[in-house]
TORDRENSE-347886 format. One record per residue (C-alpha): x, y, z; residue in three letters; residue number from 1. Coordinates in nm, 2 decimals, padded with zeros to 4 digits. Example, Ala and Ser with C-alpha at 12.3 -4.5 7.8 and 13.67 -1.06 7.14 Angstrom:
# TORDRENSE-347886
[pt [01.23; -00.45; 00.78]; ALA; 1];
[pt [01.37; -00.11; 00.71]; SER; 2];
This chain:
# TORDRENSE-347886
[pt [-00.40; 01.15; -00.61]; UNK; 1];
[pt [-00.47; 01.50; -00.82]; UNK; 2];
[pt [-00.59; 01.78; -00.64]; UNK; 3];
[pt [-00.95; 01.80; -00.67]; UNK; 4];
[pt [-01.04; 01.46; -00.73]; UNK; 5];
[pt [-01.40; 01.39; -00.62]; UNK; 6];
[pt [-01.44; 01.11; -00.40]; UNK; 7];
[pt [-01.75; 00.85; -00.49]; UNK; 8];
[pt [-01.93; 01.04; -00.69]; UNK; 9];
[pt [-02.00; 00.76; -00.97]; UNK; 10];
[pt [-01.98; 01.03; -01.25]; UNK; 11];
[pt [-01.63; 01.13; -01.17]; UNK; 12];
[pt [-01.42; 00.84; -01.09]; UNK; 13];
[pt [-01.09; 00.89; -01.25]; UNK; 14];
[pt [-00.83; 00.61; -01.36]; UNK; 15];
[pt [-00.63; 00.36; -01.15]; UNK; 16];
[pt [-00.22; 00.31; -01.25]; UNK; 17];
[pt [-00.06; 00.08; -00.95]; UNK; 18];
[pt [00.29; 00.11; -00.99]; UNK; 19];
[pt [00.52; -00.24; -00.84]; UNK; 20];
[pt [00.80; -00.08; -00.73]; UNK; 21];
[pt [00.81; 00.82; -00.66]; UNK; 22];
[pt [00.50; 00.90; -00.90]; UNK; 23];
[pt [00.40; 01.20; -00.75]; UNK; 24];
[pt [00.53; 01.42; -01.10]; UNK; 25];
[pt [00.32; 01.19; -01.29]; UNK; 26];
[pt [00.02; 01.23; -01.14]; UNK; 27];
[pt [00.05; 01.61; -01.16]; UNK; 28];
[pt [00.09; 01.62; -01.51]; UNK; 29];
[pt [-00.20; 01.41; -01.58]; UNK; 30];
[pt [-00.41; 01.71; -01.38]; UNK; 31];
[pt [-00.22; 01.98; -01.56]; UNK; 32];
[pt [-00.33; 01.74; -01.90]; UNK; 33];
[pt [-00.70; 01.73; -01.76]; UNK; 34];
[pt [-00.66; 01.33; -01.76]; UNK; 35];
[pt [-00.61; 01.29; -01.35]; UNK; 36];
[pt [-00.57; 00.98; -01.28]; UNK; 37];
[pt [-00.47; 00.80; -00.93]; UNK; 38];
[pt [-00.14; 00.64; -00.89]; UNK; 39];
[pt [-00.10; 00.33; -00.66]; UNK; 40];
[pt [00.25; 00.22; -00.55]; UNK; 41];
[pt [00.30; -00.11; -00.32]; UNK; 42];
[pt [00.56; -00.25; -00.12]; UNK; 43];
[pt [00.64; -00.63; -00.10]; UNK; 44];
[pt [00.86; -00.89; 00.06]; UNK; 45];
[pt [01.19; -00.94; -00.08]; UNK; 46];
[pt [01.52; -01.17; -00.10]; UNK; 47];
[pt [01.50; -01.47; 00.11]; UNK; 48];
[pt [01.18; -01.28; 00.27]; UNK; 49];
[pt [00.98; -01.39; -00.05]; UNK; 50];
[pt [01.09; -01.72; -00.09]; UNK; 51];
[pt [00.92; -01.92; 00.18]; UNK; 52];
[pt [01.06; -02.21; 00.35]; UNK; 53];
[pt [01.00; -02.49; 00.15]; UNK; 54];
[pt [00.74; -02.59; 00.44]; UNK; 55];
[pt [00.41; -02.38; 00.29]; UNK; 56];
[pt [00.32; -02.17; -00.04]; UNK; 57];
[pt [00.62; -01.97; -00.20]; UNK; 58];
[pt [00.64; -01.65; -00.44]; UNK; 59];
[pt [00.48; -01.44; -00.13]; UNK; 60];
[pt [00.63; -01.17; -00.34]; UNK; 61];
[pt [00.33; -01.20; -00.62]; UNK; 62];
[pt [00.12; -01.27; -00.31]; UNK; 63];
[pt [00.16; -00.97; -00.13]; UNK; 64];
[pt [00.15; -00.83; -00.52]; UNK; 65];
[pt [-00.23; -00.98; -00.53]; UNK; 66];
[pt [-00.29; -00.87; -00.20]; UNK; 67];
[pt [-00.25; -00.55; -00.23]; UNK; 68];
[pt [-00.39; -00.49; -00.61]; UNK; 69];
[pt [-00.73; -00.63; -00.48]; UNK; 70];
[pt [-00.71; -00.42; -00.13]; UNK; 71];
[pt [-00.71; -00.14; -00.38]; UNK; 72];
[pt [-01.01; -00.26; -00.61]; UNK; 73];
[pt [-01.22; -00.28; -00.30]; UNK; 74];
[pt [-01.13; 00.02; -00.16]; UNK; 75];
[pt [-01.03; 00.31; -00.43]; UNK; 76];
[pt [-01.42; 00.45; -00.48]; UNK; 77];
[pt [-01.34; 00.66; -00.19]; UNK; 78];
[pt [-01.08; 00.80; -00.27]; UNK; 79];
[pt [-01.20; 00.87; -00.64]; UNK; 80];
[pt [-01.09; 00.58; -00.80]; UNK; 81];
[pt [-01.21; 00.37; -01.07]; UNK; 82];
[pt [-01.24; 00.01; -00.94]; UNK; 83];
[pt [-01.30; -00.13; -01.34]; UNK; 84];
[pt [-01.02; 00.07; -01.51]; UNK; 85];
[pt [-00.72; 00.00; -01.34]; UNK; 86];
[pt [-00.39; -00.01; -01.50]; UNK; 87];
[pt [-00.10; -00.23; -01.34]; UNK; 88];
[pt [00.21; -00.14; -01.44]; UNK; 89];
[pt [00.61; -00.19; -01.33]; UNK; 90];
[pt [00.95; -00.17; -01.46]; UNK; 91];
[pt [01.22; -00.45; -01.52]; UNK; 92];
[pt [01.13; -00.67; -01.25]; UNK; 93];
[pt [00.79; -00.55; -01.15]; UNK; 94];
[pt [00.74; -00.56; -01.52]; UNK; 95];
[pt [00.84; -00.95; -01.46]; UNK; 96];
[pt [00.56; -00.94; -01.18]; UNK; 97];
[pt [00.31; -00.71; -01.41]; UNK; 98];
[pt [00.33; -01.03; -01.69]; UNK; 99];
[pt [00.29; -01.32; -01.41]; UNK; 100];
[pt [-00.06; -01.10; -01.29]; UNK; 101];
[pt [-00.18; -01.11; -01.61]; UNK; 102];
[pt [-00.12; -01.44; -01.65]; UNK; 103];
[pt [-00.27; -01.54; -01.34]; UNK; 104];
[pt [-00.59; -01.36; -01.40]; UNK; 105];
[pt [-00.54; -01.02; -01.22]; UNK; 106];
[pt [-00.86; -00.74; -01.14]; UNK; 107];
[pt [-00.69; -00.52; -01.39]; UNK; 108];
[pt [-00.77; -00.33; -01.71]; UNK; 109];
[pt [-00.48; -00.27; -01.86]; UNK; 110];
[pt [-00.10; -00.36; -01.83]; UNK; 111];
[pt [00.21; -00.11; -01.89]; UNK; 112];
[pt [00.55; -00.40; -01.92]; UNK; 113];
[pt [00.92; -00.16; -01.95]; UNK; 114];
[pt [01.17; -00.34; -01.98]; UNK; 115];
[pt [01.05; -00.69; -01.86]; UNK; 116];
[pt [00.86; -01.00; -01.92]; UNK; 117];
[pt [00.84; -01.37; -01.77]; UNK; 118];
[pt [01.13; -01.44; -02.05]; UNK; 119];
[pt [01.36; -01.18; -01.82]; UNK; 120];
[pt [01.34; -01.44; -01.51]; UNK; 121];
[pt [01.11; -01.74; -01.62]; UNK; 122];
[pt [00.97; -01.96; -01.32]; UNK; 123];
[pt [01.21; -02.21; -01.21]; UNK; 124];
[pt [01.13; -02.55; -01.11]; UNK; 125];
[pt [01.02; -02.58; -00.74]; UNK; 126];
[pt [01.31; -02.85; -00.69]; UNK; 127];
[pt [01.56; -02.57; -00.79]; UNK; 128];
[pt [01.40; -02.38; -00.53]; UNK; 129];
[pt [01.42; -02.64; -00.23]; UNK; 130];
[pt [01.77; -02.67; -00.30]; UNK; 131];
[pt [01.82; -02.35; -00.24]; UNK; 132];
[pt [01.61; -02.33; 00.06]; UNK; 133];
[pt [01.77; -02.62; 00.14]; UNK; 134];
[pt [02.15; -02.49; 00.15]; UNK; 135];
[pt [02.05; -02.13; 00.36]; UNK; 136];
[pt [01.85; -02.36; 00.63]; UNK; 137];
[pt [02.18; -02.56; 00.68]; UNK; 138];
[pt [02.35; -02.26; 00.72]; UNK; 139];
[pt [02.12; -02.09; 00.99]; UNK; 140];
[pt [02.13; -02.42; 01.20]; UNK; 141];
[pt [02.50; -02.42; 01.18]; UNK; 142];
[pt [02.51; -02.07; 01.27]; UNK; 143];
[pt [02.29; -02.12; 01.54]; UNK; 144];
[pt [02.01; -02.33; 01.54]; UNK; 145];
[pt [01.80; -02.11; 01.35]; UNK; 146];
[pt [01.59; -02.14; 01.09]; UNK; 147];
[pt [01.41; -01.99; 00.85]; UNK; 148];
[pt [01.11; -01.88; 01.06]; UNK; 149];
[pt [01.27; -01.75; 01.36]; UNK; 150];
[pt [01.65; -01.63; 01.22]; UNK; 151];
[pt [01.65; -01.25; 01.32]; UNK; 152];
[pt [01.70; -01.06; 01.00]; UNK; 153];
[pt [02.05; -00.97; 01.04]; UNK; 154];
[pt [02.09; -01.32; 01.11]; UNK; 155];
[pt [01.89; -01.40; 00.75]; UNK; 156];
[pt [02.07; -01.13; 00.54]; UNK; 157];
[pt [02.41; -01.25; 00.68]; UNK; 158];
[pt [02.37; -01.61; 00.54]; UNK; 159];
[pt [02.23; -01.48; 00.25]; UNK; 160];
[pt [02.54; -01.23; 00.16]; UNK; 161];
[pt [02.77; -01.53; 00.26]; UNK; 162];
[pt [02.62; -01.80; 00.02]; UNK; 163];
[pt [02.64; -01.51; -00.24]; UNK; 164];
[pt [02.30; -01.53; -00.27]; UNK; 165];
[pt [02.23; -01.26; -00.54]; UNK; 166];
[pt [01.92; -01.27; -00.70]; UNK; 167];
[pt [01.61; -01.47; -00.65]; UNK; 168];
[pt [01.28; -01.61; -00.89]; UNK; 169];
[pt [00.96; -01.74; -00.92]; UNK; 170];
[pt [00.91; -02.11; -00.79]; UNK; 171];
[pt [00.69; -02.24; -01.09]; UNK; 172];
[pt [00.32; -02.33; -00.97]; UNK; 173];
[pt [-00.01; -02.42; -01.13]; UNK; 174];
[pt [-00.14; -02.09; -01.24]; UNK; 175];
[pt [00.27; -02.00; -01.40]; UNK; 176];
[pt [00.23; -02.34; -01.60]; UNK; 177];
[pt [00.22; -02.31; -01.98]; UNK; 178];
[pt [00.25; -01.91; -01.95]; UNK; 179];
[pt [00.47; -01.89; -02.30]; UNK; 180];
[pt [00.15; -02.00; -02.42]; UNK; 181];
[pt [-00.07; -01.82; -02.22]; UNK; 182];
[pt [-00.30; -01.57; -02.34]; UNK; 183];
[pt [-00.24; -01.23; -02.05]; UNK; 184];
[pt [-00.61; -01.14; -01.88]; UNK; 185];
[pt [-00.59; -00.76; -01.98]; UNK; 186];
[pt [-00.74; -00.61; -02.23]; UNK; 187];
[pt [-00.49; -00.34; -02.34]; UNK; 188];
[pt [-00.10; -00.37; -02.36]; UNK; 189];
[pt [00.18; -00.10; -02.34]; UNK; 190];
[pt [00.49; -00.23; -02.37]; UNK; 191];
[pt [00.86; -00.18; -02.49]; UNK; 192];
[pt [01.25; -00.20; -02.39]; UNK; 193];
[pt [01.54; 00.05; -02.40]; UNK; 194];
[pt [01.81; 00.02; -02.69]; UNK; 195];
[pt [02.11; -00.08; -02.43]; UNK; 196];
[pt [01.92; -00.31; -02.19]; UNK; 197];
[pt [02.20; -00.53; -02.16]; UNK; 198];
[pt [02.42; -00.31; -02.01]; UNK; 199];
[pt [02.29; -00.50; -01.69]; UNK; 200];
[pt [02.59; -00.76; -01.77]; UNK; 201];
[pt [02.84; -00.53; -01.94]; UNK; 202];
[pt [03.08; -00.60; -01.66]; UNK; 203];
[pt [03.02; -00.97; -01.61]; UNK; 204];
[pt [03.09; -01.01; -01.98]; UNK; 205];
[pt [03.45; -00.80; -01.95]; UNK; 206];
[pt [03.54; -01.09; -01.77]; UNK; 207];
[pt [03.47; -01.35; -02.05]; UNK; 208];
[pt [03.74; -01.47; -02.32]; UNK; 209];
[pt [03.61; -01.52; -02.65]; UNK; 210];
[pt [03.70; -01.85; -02.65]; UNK; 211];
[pt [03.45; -01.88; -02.37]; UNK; 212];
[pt [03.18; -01.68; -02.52]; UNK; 213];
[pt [03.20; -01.86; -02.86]; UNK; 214];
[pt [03.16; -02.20; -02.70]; UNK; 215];
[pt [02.87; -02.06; -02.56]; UNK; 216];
[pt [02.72; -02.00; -02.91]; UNK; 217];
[pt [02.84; -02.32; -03.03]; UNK; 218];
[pt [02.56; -02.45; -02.80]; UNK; 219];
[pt [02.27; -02.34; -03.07]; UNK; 220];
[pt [02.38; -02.68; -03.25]; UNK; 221];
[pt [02.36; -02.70; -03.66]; UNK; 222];
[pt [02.24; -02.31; -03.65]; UNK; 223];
[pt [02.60; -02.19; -03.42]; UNK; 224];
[pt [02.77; -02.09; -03.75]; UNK; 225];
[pt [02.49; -01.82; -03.84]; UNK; 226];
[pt [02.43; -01.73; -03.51]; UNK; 227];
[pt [02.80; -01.64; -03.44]; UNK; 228];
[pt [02.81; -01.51; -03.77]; UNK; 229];
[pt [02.49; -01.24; -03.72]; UNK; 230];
[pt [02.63; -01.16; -03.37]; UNK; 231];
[pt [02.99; -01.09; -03.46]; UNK; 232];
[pt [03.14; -01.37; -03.26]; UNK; 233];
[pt [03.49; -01.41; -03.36]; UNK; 234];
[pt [03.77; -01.58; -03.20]; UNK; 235];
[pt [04.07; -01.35; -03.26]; UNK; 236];
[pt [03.85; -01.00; -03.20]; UNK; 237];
[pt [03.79; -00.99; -02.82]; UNK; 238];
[pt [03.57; -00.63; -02.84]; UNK; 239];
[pt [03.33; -00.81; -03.13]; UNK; 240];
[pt [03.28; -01.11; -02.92]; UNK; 241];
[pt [03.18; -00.95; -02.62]; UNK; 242];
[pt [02.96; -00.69; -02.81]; UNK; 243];
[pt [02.78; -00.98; -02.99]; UNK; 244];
[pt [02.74; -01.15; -02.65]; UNK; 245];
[pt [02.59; -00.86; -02.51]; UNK; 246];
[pt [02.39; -00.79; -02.78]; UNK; 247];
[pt [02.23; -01.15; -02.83]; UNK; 248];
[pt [02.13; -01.09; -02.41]; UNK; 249];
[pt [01.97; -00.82; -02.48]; UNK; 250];
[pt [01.75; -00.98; -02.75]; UNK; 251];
[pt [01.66; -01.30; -02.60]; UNK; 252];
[pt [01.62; -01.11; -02.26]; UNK; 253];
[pt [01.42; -00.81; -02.38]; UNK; 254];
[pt [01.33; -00.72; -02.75]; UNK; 255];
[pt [01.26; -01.15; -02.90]; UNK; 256];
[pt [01.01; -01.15; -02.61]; UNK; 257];
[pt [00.84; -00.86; -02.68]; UNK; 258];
[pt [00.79; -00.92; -03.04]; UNK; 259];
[pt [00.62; -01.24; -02.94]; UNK; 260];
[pt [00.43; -01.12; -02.64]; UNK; 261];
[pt [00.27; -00.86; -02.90]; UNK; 262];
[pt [00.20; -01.14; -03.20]; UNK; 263];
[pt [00.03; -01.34; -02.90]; UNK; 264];
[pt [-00.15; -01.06; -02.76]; UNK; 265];
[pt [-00.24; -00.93; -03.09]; UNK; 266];
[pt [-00.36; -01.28; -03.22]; UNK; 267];
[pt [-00.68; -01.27; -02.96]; UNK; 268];
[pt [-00.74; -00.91; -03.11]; UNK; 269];
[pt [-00.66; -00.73; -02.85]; UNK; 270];
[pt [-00.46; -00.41; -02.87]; UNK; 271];
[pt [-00.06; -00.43; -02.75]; UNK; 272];
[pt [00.15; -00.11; -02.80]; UNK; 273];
[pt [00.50; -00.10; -02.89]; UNK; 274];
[pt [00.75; 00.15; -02.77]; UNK; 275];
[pt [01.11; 00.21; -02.78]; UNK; 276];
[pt [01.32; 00.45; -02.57]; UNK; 277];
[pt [01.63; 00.54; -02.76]; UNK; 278];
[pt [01.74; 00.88; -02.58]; UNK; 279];
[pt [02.05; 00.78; -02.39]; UNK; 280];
[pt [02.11; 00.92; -02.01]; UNK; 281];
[pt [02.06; 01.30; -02.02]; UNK; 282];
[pt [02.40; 01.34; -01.81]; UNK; 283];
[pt [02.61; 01.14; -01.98]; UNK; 284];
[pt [02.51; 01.04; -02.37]; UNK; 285];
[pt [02.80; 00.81; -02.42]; UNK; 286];
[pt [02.66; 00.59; -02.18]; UNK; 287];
[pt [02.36; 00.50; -02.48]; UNK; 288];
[pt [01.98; 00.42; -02.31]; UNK; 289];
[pt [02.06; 00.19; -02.09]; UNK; 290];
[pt [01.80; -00.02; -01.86]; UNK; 291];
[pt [01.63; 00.22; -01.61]; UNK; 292];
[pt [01.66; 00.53; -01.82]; UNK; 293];
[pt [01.29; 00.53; -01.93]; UNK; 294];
[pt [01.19; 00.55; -01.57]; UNK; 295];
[pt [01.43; 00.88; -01.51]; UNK; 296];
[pt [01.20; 01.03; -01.81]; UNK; 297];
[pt [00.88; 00.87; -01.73]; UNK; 298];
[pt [00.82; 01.01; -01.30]; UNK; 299];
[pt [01.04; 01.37; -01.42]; UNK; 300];
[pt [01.20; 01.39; -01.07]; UNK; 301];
[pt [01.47; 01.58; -01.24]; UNK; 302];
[pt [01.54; 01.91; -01.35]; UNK; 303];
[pt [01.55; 01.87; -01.75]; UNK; 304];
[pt [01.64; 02.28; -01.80]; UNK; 305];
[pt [01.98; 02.18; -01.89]; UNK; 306];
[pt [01.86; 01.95; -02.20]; UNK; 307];
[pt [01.57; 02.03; -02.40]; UNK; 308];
[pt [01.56; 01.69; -02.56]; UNK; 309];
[pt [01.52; 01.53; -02.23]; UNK; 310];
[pt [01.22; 01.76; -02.20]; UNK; 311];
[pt [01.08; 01.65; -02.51]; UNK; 312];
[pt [01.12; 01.30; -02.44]; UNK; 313];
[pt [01.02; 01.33; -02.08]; UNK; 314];
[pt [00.66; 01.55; -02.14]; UNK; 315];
[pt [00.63; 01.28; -02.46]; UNK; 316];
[pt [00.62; 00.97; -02.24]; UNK; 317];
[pt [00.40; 01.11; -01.93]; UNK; 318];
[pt [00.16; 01.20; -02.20]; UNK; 319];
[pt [00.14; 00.87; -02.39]; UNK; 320];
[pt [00.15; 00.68; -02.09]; UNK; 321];
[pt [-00.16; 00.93; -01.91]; UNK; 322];
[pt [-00.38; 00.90; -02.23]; UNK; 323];
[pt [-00.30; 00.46; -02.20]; UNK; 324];
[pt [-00.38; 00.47; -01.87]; UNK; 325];
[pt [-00.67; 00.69; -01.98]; UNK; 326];
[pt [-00.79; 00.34; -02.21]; UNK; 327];
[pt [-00.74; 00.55; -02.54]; UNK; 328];
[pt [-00.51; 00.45; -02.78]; UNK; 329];
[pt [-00.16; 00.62; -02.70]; UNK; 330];
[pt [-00.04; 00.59; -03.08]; UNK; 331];
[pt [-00.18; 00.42; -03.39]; UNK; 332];
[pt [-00.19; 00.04; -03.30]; UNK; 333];
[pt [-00.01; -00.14; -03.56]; UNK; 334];
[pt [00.30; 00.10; -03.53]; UNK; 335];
[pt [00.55; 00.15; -03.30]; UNK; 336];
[pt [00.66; 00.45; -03.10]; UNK; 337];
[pt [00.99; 00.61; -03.03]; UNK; 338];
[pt [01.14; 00.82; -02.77]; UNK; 339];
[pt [01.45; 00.94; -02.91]; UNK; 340];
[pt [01.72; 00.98; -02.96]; UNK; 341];
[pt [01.79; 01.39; -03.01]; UNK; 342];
[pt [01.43; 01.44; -02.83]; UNK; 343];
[pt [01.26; 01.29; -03.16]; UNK; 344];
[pt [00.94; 01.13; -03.06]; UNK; 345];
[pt [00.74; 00.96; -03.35]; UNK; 346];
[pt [00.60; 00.65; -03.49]; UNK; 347];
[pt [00.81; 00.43; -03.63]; UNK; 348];
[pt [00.77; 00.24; -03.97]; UNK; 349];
[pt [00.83; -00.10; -03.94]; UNK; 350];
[pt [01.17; -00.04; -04.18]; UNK; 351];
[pt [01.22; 00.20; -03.91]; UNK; 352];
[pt [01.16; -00.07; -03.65]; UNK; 353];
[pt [01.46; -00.31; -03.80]; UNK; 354];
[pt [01.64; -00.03; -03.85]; UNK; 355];
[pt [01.67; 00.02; -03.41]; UNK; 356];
[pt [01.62; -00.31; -03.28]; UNK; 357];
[pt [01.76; -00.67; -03.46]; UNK; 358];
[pt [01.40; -00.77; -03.56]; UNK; 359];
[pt [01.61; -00.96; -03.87]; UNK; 360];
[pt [01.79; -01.18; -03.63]; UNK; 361];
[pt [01.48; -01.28; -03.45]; UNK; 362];
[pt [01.38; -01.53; -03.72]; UNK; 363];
[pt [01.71; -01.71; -03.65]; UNK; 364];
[pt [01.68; -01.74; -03.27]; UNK; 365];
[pt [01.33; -01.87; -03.30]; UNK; 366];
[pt [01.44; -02.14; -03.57]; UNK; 367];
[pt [01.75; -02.24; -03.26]; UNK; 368];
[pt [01.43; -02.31; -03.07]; UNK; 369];
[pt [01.38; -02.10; -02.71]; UNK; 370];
[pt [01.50; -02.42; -02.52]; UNK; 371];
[pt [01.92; -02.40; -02.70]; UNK; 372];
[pt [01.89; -02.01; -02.68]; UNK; 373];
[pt [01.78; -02.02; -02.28]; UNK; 374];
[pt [02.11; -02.27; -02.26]; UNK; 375];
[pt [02.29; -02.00; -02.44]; UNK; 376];
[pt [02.15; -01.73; -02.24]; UNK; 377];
[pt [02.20; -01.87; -01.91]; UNK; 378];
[pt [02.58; -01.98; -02.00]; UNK; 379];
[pt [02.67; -01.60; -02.06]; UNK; 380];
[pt [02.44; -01.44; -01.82]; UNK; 381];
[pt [02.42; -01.70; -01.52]; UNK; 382];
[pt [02.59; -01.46; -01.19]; UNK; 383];
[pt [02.69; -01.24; -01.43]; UNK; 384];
[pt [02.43; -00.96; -01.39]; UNK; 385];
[pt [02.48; -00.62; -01.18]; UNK; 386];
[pt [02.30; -00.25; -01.16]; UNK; 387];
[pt [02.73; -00.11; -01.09]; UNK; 388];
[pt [02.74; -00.10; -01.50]; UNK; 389];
């Protein structure tokens, strides 16, 4: 909370961002802007921890999420906040969270989504779920006659590392259902990706042969010839099949959904924002923006001194994101915004657009149908994914 901030005086209530998973540089700037506004971050259960045991409700993840977003309605006058202008926002998968939220119906304003949506990690089926609840409640009994409510959490974590249990989901339930349709319960959108957000399965993909990889095209059906041929998938050139591979996760994953989440949002004449972060790691540029980079720039814990373009980008993003929060309009609506590269922050023509993100190859994916590219997706992707990239 900014220094100074009056506490329940009507007049002065100041705006509400929560964070899902330190802000404290961005709530500074937005007093040194004269736009304070009052950051929010949560914790939440996670790993098996969120999952339930198949024997009462599950996501207790986006439970404790709910939780703790209305604890903070009910209780931020106090503390100078503004109960009807909050913001929720969250990165890669708290953006995932952000999108269920406003799905759901969440006691927010606004929503900032970087580098995420419910296409990232859509709900699985609850069955897929109980068979995985399934397999680490054998284990614990074997172990021990444990089970999921009483294993000790070394006991927990240790079946979990040894069934290679990675990364968990959303368990599909009544409110989820239908949510590509869905129209998002927030007024106001901020939302973009990074240029390189598939680096998350650079390594995974090393590991593919193109053989592999163009079988896994092959499974568009009647459209596999044009898909391999936009994405560079050939046989007998290893580094272009794995570059196409990556680059094809990183639109169905991150960019496709966008573009859609903003013609939906749009289409119920609403405002949705569009950004792009294209300044690549400040400490080591060959390594392109890559997924998590925006947040280095956004909460400026670092010291930029050594890279005036990071600067740029850096004081450009808090701003945007402080006037959003804010309710104005961070840019002109219709257009998108850029962050980078070379510290160039502008709006971006919709030539421009195409010109930094595959916007051309988007048509194509959405004539393969989202059902053959998820097939697609998952084939590449599935076990594949890791932050060591």
């Amino acid at each position: 909370m900014p220094a100074g901030t009056a506490t329940g005086s009507a007049q002065q209530l100041v705006p509400v961002m929560i964070w899902i998973h330190d802000p404290t540089v961005l709530v500074a700037r937005s007093a040194s802007l004269g736009k304070p506004i009052i950051v929010v971050t949560l914790n939440y259960r996670l790993n098996m921890f969120s999952f339930g045991d198949g024997t009462d409700e599950g996501n207790l993840a986006l439970k404790d999420q709910r939780r703790a977003i209305e604890f903070v309605k009910l209780h931020i006058t106090p503390f100078g906040g503004d109960p009807d202008n909050m913001t929720i926002a969250g990165e890669s998968a708290g953006a995932v969270y952000c999108h269920a939220h406003a799905v759901m119906g969440v006691s927010a304003r606004q929503c900032i989504l970087q580098s995420g949506t419910l296409y990232l990690s859509p709900p699985r089926p609850k069955s897929t779920a109980e068979t995985l609840i399934r397999s680490v409640s054998e284990h614990l009994a074997q172990a021990g006659g444990w089970t999921l409510r009483t294993a000790p959490v070394s006991v927990l974590l240790e079946a979990q590392r040894k069934l290679q249990l990675e990364s968990f989901y959303l368990q599909m339930e009544e409110p989820l259902e239908g949510w590509q349709e869905a129209t998002c319960n927030v007024e106001r959108v901020l939302i973009g990706d990074t240029e390189y957000e598939s680096v998350l399965w650079r390594n995974g993909i090393e590991t593919l042969s193109p053989s592999f990889i163009s079988d896994a095209f092959d499974l568009a059906g009647e459209k596999s010839a044009y898909l391999k041929r936009h994405y560079g998938i050939v046989t007998d050139r290893p580094v272009s099949c794995k570059l196409g591979a990556l680059d094809l996760l990183h639109d169905a994953r991150f960019s496709w959904p966008i573009e859609m989440f903003i013609q939906q949002h749009r289409s119920s004449g609403r405002p949705a924002f569009r950004f792009l972060v294209d300044q690549p790691n400040p400490w080591q540029t060959s390594s392109r923006p890559h997924h998590g980079v925006d947040l280095v720039y956004l909460f400026g814990g670092f010291d930029f001194s050594f890279d005036h373009a990071a600067q740029r980008v850096s004081a450009a993003m808090q701003e945007r994101w402080i006037t959003f929060v804010h309710g104005h309009d961070p840019w002109e609506r219709e257009d998108s915004f850029a962050f980078g590269p070379v510290g160039e922050c502008k709006l971006l023509s919709h030539v421009e657009l195409a010109a930094r993100r595959r916007v051309r190859h988007f048509d194509l994916l959405r004539d393969i149908g989202q059902e053959r590219v998820e097939l697609i997706v998952q084939t590449l992707a599935a076990g594949r994914s890791s932050l060591l990239n």
